[in-house]
N, C-alpha and C positions, 0 to 999 in steps of 0.2 A: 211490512216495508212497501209491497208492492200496493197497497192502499193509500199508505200514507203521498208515495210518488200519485196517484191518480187525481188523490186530491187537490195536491201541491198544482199541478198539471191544471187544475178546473180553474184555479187562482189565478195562472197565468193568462189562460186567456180570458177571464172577466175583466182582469186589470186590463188589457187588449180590447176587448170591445168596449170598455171607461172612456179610454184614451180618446177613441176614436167620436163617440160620444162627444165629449169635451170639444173633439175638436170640429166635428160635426153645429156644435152649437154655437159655438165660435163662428165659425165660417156663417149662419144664419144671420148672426148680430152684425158680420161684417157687410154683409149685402143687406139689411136693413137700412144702416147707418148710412151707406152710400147712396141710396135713395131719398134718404130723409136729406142728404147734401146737396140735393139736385133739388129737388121739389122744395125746399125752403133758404136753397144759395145759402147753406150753411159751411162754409170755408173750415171751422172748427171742427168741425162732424167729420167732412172729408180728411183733416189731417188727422185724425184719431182713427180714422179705418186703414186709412196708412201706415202708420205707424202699430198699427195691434199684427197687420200681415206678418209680422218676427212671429208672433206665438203661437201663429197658424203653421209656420214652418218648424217650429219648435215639436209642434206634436207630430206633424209626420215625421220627422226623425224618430222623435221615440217610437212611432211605431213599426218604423224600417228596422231600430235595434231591439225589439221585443219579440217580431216576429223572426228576423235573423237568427235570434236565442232561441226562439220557439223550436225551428227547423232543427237548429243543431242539434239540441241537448233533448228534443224528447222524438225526433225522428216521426210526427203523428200519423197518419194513416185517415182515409174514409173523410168521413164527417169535418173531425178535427182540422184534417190536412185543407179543405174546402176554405175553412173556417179561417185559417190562416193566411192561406194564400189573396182570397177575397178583402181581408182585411189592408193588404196594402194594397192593394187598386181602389177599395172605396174609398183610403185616406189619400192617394192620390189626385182622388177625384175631389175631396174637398178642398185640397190644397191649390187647386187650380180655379176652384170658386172663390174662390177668398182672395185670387190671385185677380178675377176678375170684377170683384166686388172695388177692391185696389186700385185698379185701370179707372174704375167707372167713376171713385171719387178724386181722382187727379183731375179728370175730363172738366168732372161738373165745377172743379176751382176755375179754371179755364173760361168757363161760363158764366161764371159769377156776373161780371161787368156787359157781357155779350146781350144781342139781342134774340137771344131762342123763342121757336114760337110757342108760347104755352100749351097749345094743345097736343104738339109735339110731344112736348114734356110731360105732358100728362099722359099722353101715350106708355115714354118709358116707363114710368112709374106704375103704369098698369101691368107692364110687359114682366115688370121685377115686382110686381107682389105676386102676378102667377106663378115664377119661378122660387119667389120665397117660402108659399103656400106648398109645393109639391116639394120643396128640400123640405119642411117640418115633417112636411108625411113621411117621405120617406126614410126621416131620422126613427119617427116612430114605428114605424115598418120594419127598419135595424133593427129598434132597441124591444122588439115584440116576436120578431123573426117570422111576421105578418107576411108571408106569402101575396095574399089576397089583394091587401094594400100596397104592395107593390106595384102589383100591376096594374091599380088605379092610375096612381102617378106613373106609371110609363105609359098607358091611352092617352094622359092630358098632354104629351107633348106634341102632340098635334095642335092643340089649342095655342100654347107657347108657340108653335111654329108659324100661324096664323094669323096672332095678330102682332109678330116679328114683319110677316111680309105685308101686311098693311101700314102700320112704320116705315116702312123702309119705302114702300110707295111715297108716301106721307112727304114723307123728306125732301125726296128726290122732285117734287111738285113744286115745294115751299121754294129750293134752290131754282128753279129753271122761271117761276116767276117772279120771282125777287131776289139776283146777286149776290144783295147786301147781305142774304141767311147763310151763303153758304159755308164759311168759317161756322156757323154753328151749328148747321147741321150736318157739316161733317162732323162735328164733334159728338152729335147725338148718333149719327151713324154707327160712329165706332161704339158708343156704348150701347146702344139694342144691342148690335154683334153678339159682343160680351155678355150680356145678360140672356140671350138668346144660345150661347152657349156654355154657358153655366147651367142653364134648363137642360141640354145636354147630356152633360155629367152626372146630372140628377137622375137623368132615365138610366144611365151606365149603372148607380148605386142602385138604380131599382131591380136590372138585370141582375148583381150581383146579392143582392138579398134574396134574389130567387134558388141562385145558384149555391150558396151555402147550405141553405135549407133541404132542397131537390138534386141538386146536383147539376143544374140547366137552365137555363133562363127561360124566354116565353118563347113561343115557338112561331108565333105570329109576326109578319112583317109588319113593322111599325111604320103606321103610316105617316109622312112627312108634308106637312101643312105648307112647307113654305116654299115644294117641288116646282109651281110655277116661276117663283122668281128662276129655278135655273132652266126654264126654258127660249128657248127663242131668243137667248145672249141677253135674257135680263140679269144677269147673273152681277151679286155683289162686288 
């Protein structure tokens, strides 16, 4: 009996790290998609990243009532218990990327007709394939229990924070010489933000693959690329 429960026990949380998976990949496609809406003013693109944001929410619930079940009924310990608790803060965390991938394709509707400056927008676009680059690693990092790779993808967010504060220079240039931008780079404003914190979240899953595995995350102060903007009240 007491075998058959362990095994029973291994099932649950595989189906639990599936989920998360699932939703982990999901979340990727949705900040793909919203890029690909920006960089080709594709209106269609953006309302299908909109409207997928339900199934991104869909799987955090299941996995808030999996792990719930999990707590109650096998009490886990050690490892396990890690494993668990871990598992709703990383799906938290991609529910907030998908939350922000959402934000980013409402923007770029917004923009469609607008006069953005391309380079600008090439910018974003840069900005969100670094972050969509370091969410695949670190899904593969998840689904590997990749220690090492982890903390690859939490070093590059320095890089993410980098050339977040070069954008956001960018911007604030385009506005102060030319008016007429600045309806639209506010609008690109708010989505670097967004995608620069979604990069964010991505280091939190990196910490939390560390801590399932070890018990801890890195021990190193992560250094933060984008520390000058908040100096000297250049602050967002």
């Amino acid at each position: 009996m007491a075998e058959h429960t362990l095994k029973r026990f291994d099932e649950e949380l595989e189906k639990l790290s599936a989920t998360i998976s699932e939703m982990g990949g999901l979340a990727e496609s949705q900040l793909a998609q919203s890029l690909v809406a920006l960089r080709e003013r594709d209106t269609e693109a953006a309302e299908k990243v909109i409207a997928e944001d339900q199934r991104v929410d869909a799987l955090d619930e299941a996995v808030q009532a999996q792990t719930v079940q999990l707590l109650a009924l096998r009490q886990p310990m050690a490892v396990d218990l890690r494993v668990i608790l871990s598992s709703i803060k990383i799906a938290a965390a991609l529910e907030r990327i998908a939350d922000y991938a959402k934000n980013t394709a409402k923007r770029s509707i917004v923009l469609t007709g607008g006069n953005a400056p391309l380079s600008a927008v090439n910018g974003i676009d840069r900005l969100g394939r670094l972050v969509r680059t370091a969410l695949k690693d670190v899904l593969d990092a998840f689904a590997h229990g990749d220690v090492a790779k982890a903390h690859d993808v939490w070093q590059r967010d320095e890089e993410i924070d980098q050339v977040y504060t070069g954008l956001f220079r960018e911007l604030l240039t385009y506005m102060m010489e030319d008016p007429r931008t600045i309806t639209a780079c506010t609008h690109l404003l708010f989505m670097a933000k967004n995608i620069e914190r979604a990069g964010d979240h991505v280091t939190n899953i990196a910490e939390l693959v560390s801590f399932r595995t070890t018990g801890h995350g890195f021990d190193e102060v992560r250094p933060k690329g984008s520390a000058a903007l908040y100096a000297a009240g250049n602050a967002p």
